[in-house]
NUMITI-745926 format. One record per residue (C-alpha): residue in three letters; z, y, x. Coordinates in steps of 0.25 Angstrom, whole numbers, plus 2048, in hexadecimal, padded with zeros to 3 digits. Last residue first. Layout:
# residues N
ALAZYX ...
END
This chain:
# residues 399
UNK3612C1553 UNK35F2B555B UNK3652A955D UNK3682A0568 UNK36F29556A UNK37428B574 UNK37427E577 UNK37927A584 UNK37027658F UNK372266592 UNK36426258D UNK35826E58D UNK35427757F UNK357272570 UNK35F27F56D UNK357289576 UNK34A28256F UNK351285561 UNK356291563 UNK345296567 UNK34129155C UNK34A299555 UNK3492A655C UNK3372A4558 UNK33B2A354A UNK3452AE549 UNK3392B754F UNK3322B4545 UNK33C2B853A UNK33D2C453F UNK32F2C7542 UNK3302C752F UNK33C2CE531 UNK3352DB537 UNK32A2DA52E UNK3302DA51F UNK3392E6528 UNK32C2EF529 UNK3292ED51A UNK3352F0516 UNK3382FD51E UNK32930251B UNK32C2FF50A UNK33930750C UNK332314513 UNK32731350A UNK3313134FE UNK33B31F506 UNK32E326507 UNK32B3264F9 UNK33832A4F4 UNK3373354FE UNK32933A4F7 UNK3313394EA UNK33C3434EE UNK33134C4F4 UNK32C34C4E6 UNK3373504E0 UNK33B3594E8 UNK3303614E6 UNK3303604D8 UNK3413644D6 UNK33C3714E0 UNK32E3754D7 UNK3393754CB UNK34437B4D2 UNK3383854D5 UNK3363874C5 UNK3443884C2 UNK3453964C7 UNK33B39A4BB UNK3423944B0 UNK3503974B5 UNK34C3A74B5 UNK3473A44A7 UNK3523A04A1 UNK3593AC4A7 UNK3503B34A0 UNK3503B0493 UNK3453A648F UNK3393A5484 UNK33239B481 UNK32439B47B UNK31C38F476 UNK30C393477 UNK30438D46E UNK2F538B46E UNK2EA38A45F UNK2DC38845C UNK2D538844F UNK2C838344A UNK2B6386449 UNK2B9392441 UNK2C339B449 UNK2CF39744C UNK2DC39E455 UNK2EB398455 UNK2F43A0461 UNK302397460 UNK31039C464 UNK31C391467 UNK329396467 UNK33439F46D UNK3343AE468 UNK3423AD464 UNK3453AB474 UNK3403BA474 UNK3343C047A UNK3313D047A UNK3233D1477 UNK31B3C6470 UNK30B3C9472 UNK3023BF46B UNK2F43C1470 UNK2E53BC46A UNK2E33C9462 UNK2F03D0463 UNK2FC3C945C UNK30B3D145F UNK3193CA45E UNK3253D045B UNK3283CA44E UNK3263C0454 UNK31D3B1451 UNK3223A9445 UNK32739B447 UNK32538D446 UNK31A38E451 UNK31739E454 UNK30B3A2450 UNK2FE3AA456 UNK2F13AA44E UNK2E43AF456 UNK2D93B544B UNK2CA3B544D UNK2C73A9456 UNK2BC3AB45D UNK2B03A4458 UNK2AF39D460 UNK2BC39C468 UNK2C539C474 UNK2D13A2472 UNK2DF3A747C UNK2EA3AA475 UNK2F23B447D UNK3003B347D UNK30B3BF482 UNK31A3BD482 UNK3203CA486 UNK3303C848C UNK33C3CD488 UNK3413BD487 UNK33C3B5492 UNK32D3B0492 UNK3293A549E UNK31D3A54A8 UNK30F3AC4A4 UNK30B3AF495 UNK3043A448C UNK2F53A348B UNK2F439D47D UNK2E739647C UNK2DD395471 UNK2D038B46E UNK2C738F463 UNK2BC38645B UNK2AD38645F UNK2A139045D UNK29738F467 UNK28D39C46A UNK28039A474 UNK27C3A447A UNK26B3A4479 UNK2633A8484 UNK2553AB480 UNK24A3AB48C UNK23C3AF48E UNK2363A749B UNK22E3AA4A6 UNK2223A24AD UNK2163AB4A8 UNK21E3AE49C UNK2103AC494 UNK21139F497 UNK21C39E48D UNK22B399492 UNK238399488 UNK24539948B UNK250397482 UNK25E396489 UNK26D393483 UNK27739A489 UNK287394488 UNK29139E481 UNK297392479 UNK293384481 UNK2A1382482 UNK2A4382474 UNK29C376474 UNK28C37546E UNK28436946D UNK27536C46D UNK268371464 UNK25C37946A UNK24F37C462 UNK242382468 UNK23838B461 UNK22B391463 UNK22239845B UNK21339845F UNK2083A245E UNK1F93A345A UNK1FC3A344A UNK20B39E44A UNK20C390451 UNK21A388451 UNK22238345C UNK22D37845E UNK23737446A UNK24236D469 UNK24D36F474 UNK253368480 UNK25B372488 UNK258375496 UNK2633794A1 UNK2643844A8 UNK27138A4A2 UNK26C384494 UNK25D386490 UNK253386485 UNK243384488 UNK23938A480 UNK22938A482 UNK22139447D UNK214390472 UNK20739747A UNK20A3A1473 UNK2183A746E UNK2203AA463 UNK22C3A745A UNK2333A3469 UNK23D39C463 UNK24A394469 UNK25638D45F UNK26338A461 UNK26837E45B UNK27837D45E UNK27F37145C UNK28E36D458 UNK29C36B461 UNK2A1379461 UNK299382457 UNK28A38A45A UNK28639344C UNK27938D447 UNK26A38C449 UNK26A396456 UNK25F39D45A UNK2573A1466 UNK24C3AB468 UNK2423A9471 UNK23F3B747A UNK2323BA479 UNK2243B0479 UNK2183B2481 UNK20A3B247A UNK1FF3B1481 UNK1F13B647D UNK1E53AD482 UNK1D83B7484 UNK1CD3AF486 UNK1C13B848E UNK1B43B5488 UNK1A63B448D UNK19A3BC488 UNK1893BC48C UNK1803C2484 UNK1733C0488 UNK1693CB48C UNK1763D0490 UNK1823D4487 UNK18E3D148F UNK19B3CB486 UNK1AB3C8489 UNK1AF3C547E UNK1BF3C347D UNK1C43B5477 UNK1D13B5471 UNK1DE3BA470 UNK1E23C946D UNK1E93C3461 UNK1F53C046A UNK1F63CF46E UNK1F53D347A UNK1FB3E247F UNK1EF3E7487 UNK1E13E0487 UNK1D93E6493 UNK1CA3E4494 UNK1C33E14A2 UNK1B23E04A3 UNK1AC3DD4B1 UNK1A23DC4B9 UNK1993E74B6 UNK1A53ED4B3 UNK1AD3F34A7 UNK1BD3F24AB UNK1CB3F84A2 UNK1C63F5495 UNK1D33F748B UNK1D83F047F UNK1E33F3479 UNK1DD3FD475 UNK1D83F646A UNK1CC3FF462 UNK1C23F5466 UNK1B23F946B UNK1B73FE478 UNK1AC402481 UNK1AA3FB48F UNK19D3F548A UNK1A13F247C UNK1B13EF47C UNK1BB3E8473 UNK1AF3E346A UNK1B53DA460 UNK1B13CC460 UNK1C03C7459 UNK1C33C0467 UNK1C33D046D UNK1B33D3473 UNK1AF3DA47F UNK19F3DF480 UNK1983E248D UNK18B3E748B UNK1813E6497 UNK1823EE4A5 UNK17E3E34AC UNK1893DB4B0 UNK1833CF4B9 UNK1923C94B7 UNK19B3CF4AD UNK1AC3CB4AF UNK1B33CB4A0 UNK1C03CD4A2 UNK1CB3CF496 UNK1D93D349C UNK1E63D1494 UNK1F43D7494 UNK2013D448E UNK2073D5480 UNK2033C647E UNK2033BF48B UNK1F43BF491 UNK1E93B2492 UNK1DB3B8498 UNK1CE3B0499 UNK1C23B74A2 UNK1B53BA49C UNK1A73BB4A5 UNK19A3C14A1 UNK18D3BF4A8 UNK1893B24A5 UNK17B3B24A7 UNK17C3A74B4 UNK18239C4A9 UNK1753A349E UNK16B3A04A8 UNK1713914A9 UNK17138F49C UNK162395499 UNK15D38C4A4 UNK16338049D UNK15F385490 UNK150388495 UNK15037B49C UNK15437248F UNK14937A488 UNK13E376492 UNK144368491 UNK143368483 UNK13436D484 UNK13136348F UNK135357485 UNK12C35D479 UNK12135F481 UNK12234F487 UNK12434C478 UNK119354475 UNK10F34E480 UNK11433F47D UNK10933D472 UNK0FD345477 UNK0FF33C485 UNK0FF32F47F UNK0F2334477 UNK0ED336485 UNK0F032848A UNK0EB32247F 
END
């Protein structure tokens, strides 16, 4: 029995050292195949445009065949010799140690995996990952709709191309601005927006707006877009009048000063209840009135508009002869003189008041000891006048 135990378990115990056996052989096959690797690929991540270098290191080199692949499996390079027509690529190194290719002037559909291959009794490759970045340009800014006084403005950042997605930021003399942000894919590249709206007031005209977008392809830069911004808002005006007083001969000059935006096209200068002179002359901004007479008394007005309202300023003009000037501008020291004296006339009103209220208070006190002393002078009276027998009575007062 013991034998025919032994005929039965024989196959099994065959079939248990043949899987071992097989086991082995892979195990030994594994590690032969990890000392075997002879071939070594480097992974490469370039800026489009810019330059990439494919390494593939050789180890144990024995003069086997070297083949170089693009991601499509076309042989660039058989053995040192160029099997693609791209010049664009270029093998600057063939050693037993190493094998360098050139790519010039990236293009995105230059990524993939390169193949890196030795031709032994076993063919060994490896592959070199080529990642292709793409930086974006100057974002361009838009603005939805004209700017006016007192309404918002949406300006809007894009940078149409870009990969990895760029990341956009708007600022305001250093400030950031809050914005949304969207993106959308085309193919292997991303198209990136991001939308600004605020409040806008005629002072914010001529203020800079920034979009600033960061890519890791900038390597710590940043492409900017300054935008200016443009506020439209109603005019202002002012008359800047001429220095001192106008007598008759002389040239009365006004200037109306405008702020606007748009600029007021046309300046309108009247006279109130009458019409301007003859005389007078209108250039651009500037009414000129040459030899003054008391006829030219009045009240001028400069009107400017523009499509966001109207503005207006008056000037009243009089005119004097001269000897009415000559008193005008003597009485301006009488003047300063009438307030000076005034107001050292007040100040000895003053004083006199502290001076009374000193003088009262001072005498309150004097008669107040007074009456005490009166009160001791008339006890004393009175123990003179009740004093020793047989004396004679006598008074004594005190003043």
């Amino acid at each position: 029995s013991a034998m025919a135990r032994l005929r039965v378990s024989s196959p099994a115990v065959a079939a248990l050292l043949a899987a071992a056996g097989t086991v082995l052989l892979l195990l030994l096959c594994a590690a032969g195949g990890a000392r075997a690797q002879e071939v070594q690929a480097e992974n490469v991540t370039v800026a489009e445009g810019g330059q990439a270098e494919i390494n593939c290191r050789l180890h144990q080199y024995d003069g086997s065949i070297v083949v170089i692949q693009n991601p499509s499996r076309q042989t660039l390079f058989f053995n040192g010799t160029r099997a693609l027509k791209d010049e664009r690529f270029q093998l600057v190194e063939f050693t037993q140690k190493q094998v360098r290719i050139v790519l010039s002037n990236v293009r995105l559909e230059d990524e993939g995996g390169y193949f890196c291959q030795l031709y032994t009794d076993d063919t060994h490759h490896q592959i070199a990952i080529l990642t292709v970045l793409v930086p974006p340009d100057n974002p361009l800014v838009e603005v939805k709709e004209q700017a006016v006084e007192g309404g918002e403005v949406e300006l809007t950042c894009i940078v149409p191309r870009s990969r990895p997605a760029a990341t956009l930021r708007w600022y305001r003399d250093r400030t950031v601005l809050p914005g949304i942000s969207s993106k959308q894919e085309n193919g292997k590249v991303f198209s990136i927006t991001n939308v600004l709206n605020f409040r806008v007031e005629r002072k914010d005209h001529g203020s800079i707006v920034t979009c600033e977008a960061t890519h890791p392809a900038l390597r710590g830069q940043q492409k900017q877009t300054q935008y200016v911004l443009d506020v439209q808002y109603s005019p202002t005006v002012r008359i800047r009048p001429p220095q001192g007083v106008m007598r008759e001969g002389d040239t009365l000059v006004l200037t109306c000063a405008v702020n606007g935006n748009p600029p007021p096209t046309r300046i309108n200068w009247s006279r109130a209840n009458d019409s301007l002179p003859e005389r007078a002359v209108i250039e651009g901004d500037t009414l000129t009135i040459p030899s003054l007479s008391m006829l030219d008394n009045g009240t001028y007005a400069c009107q400017v508009e523009n499509k966001h309202g109207r503005s207006s300023d008056q000037y009243v003009l009089v005119v004097y002869d001269p000897g009415a000037i000559v008193e005008a501008q003597t009485s301006v020291p009488y003047a300063i003189v009438g307030g000076i004296l005034a107001l050292l006339v007040f100040l000895v009103i003053c004083v006199l008041i502290v001076m009374v209220w000193c003088s009262i208070r001072q005498k309150g006190s004097y008669l107040t000891h007074e009456a005490s002393g009166l009160d001791e002078h008339g006890e004393a009276r009175e123990a003179f006048l009740n004093g020793g027998d047989g004396h004679k009575r006598k008074e004594e007062f005190f003043i």
